[in-house]
N, C-alpha and C positions, 0 to 999 in steps of 0.2 A: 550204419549211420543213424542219426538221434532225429527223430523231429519232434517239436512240441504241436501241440494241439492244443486250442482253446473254444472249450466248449462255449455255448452260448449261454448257458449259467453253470457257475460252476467252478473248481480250480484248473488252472491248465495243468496238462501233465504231459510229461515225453514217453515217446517209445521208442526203440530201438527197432529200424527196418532195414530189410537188404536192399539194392542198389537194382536188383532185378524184380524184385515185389511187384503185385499190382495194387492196385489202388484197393480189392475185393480184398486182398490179403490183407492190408493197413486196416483195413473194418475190421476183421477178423481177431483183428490183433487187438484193435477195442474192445470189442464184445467179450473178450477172456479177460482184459484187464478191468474194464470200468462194467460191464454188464450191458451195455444198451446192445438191444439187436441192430445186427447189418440195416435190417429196411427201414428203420427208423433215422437211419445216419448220411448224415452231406456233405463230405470235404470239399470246403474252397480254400483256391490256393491263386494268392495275385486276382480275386475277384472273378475266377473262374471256378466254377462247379466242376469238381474232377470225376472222371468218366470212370465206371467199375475194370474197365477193364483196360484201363491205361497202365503202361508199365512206369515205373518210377524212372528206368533208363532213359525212356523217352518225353522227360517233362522237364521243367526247369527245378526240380524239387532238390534241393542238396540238403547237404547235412547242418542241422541246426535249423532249417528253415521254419515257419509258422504257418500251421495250417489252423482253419476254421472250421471246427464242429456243429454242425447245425443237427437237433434232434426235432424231427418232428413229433408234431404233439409236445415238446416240450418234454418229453418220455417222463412222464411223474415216477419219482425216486421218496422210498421211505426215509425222513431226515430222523437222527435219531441223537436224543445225548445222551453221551460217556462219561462217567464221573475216573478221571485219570490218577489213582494215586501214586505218586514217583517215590521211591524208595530214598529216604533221608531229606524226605521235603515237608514242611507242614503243611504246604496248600495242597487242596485239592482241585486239580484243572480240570473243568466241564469243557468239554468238545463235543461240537455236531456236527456231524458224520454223517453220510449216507450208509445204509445198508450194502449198497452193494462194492462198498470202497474196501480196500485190501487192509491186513495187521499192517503189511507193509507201508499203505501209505501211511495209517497212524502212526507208525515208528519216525516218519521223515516229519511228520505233524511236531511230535513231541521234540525232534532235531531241531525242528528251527524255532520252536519254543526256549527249549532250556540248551540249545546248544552242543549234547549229547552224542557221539556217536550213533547213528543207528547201529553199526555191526554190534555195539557194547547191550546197547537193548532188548531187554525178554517183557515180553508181554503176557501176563496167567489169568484168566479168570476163573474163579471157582478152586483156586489149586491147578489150575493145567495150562499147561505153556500153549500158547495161541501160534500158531504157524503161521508166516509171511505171507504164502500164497495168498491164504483162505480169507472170505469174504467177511464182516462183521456179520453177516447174514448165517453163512456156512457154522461159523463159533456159536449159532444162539445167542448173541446180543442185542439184548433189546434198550428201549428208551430206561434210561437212565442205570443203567446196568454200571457193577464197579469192575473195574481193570487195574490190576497191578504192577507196576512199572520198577524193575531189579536190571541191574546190572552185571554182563558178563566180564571177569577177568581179565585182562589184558593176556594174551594168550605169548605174549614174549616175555614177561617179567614176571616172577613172583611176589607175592606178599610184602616179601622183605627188599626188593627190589633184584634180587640176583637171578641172572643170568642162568636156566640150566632148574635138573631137578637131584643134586646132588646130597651127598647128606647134610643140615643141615641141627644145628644147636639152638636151645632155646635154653636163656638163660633168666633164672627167675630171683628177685631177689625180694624177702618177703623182712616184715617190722612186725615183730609181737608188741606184745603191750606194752614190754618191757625197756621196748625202745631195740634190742640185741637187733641186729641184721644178720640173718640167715640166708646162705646161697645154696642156692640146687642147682642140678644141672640136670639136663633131659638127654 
């Protein structure tokens, strides 16, 4: 099942939890997604501080529900800007990001930007495609650092829109100067 969480500053974001979890495991499961350590972290849930070692069986917590992230200390996060440039766009989109946020959440970033599938989305810096997991940290991105935004293929359809990877004609038809029209064929 999904819960969202809303940090205390911050974007909210969901996780995926099991049904038998314990609350130690929901941290757990923060700290690999967003980076904060366990002892820094406070779910409330209905205005109750939920216990480490509470199981999710035994709470009122279902799927979809909203919990409350409280970090103490406020856990200071390196803020950083992206210079995003999307393939076949002339803008360039500046985005600030934290360090410790995933390709992945940037890919959902630029999704409700422009619209885009994530799955269609490749992320490269330097020439090297940026992996979902990994952190803007882990990639080496720093403040103002540039990222390149290309598109994958529709993995059902071709170019030409057919169906299949069959053979396939290309047919070319060219105008000298002369005005004559000349056809090839591939």
């Amino acid at each position: 099942m999904d819960i969202h969480l809303h940090p205390s500053r911050g974007i909210p974001f969901s996780i995926e939890v099991g049904y038998f979890d314990t609350v130690m495991e929901i941290k757990e499961k923060i700290r690999k997604v967003k980076g904060i350590p366990i002892s820094l972290q406070t779910l409330v849930f209905k205005g109750n501080v939920l216990q480490n070692q509470l199981n999710v069986h035994y709470s009122d917590i279902l799927d979809q529900s909203h919990i409350q992230l409280l970090i103490a200390g406020e856990f200071s996060r390196t803020k950083i800007q992206l210079l995003v440039n999307i393939l076949g766009s002339d803008c360039l989109l500046v985005l600030e990001m934290d360090v410790k946020e995933t390709i992945q959440t940037l890919k959902e970033i630029i999704h409700r930007i422009k619209g885009i599938p994530v799955t269609r989305l490749v992320i490269h810096a330097n020439g090297i495609e940026l992996q979902d997991s990994k952190s803007l940290q882990d990639c080496e991105l720093r403040h103002k650092s540039k990222v390149d935004v290309s598109f994958r293929l529709s993995s059902t359809t071709t170019s030409s829109g057919n169906v299949g990877s069959g053979p396939r004609k290309l047919k070319i038809n060219a105008l000298t100067r002369c005005e004559l029209k000349r056809s090839y064929r591939k």
